[in-house]
C-alpha positions as CSV (number, residue, x, y, z in Angstrom):
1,X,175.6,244.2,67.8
2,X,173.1,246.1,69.8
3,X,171.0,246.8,67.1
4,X,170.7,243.2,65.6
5,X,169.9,241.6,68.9
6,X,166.8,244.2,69.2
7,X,165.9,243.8,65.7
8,X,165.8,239.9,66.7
9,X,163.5,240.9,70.1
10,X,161.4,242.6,67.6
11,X,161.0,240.2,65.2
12,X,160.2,237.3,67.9
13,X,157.6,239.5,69.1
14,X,156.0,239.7,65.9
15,X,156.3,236.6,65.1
16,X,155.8,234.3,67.7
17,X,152.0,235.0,67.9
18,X,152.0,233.2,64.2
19,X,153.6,230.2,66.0
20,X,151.5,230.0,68.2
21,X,149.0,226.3,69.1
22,X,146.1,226.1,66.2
23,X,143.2,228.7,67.0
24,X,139.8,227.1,68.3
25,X,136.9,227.1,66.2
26,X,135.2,229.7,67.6
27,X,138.2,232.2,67.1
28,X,138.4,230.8,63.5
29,X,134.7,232.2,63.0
30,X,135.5,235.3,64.4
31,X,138.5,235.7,62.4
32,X,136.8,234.7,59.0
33,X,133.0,234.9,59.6
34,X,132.4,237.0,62.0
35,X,132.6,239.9,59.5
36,X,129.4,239.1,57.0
37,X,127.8,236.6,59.3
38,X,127.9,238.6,62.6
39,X,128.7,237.6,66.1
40,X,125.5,235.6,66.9
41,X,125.5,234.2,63.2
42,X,121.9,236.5,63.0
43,X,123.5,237.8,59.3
44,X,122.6,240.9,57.7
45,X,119.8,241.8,56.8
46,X,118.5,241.9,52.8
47,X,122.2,241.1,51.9
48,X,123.7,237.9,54.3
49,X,121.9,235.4,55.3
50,X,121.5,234.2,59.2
51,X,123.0,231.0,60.0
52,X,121.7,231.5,63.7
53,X,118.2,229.0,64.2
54,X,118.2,228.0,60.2
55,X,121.5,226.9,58.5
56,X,121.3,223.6,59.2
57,X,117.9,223.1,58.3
58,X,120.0,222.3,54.7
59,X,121.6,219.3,55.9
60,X,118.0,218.3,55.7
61,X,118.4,217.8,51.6
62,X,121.2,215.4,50.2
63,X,122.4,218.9,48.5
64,X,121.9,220.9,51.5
65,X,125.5,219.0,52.9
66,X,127.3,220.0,49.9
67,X,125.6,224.0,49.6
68,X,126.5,224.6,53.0
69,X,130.1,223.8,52.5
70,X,130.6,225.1,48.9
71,X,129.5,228.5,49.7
72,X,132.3,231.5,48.1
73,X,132.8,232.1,51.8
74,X,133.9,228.7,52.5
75,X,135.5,227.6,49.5
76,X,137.6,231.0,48.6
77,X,138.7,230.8,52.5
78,X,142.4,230.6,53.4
79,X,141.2,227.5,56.2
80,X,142.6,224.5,55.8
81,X,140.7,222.0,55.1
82,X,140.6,220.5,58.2
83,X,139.9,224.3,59.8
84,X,137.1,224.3,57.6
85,X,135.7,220.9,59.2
86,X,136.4,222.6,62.3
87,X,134.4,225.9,61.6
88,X,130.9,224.2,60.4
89,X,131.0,221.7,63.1
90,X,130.9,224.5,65.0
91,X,128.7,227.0,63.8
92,X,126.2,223.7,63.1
93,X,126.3,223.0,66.8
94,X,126.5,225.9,68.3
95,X,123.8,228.3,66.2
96,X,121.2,225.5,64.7
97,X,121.6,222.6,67.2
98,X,117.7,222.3,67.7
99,X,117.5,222.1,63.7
100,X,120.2,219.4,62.9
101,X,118.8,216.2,61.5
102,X,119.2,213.3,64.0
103,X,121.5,211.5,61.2
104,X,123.7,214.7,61.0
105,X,127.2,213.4,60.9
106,X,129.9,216.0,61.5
107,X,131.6,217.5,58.1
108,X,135.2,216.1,57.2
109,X,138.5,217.6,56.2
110,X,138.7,215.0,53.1
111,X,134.7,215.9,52.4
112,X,135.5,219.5,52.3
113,X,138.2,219.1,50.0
114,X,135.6,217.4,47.3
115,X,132.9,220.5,48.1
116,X,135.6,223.4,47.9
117,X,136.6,221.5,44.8
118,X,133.2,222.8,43.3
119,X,132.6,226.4,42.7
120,X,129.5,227.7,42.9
121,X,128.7,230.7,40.9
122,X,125.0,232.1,41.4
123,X,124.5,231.1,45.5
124,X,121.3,233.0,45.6
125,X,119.9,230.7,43.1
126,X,121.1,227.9,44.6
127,X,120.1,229.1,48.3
128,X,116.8,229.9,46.6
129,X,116.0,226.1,45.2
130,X,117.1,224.6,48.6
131,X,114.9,226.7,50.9
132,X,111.8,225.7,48.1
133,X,112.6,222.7,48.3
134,X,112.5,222.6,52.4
135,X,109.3,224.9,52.2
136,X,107.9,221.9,49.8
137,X,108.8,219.1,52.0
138,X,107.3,220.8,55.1
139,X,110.5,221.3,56.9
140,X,109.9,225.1,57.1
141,X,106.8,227.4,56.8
142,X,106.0,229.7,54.5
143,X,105.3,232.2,57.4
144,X,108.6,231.5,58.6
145,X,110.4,232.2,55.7
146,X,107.8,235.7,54.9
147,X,109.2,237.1,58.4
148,X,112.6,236.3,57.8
149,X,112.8,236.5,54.1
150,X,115.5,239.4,54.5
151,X,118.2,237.1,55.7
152,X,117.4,233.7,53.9
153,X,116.7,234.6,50.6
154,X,118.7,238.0,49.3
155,X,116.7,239.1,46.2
156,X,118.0,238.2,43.1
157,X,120.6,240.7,41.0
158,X,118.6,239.4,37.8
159,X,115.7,236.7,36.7
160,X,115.3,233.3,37.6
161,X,116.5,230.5,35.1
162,X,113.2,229.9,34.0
163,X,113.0,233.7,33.0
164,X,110.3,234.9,35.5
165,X,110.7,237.7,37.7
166,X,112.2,236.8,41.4
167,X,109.7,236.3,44.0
């Protein structure tokens, strides 16, 4: 009898942690982002891009929304749905808040479930097109991008899908 009510300690002890109240954005990053992305969001440099100061210069493009939340980090990732709201919100507010748009609306459980819904498979290319896109429109400078072109745009493993060499 002895040995069953210890095994039963034991196994509350282990297990009430999993019970315990939902985890807070923040601690959801650092449980599932932190690891690629960093602490401060800053990335990696030449292989993972910074989020700090710059990812939500994408919600600046109508496919900017959609990229951000359809990344294979995002859409592989064990979060709910709703944890997945949670996370970006987040991250948005608390690492780009001086580059949201003014008509940034914060991201959904039911809008993440149409993004995750959507794989993307070549994210460089992808990346690659949006930040053209917001160098085109004015949103970001070419200078900009030149001294920071380690984190936002990784070089690409092969050509472009025009078939000219990556820039």
């Amino acid at each position: 009898m002895r040995h069953g009510l210890r095994l039963f300690v034991i196994l509350v002890v282990l297990v009430l942690p999993l019970a315990s109240p939902a985890a807070s954005p923040e601690q959801l990053y650092l449980l599932n982002c932190w690891g690629c992305h960093r602490a401060g969001a800053e990335g990696i440099k030449g292989s993972v891009p910074r989020i700090k100061g710059f990812g939500a210069y994408f919600l600046q493009l109508s496919q900017g929304r959609t990229y951000f939340a359809s990344v294979p980090g995002v859409a592989n990732s064990s979060l709910s749905n709703a944890e997945v709201a949670q996370v970006l919100n987040w991250m948005l507010t608390s690492f780009c808040k001086d580059q949201l748009p003014a008509s940034f609306s914060p991201y959904q459980p039911k809008e993440i479930e149409q993004f995750r819904s959507k794989r993307m498979t070549d994210v460089i290319r992808v990346r690659r097109q949006l930040v053209d896109q917001l160098l085109a429109q004015g949103v970001i400078s070419r200078g900009a991008m030149e001294e920071d072109r380690a984190f936002n745009t990784p070089a690409l493993s092969s050509q472009s899908t025009n078939g000219s060499a990556s820039r």
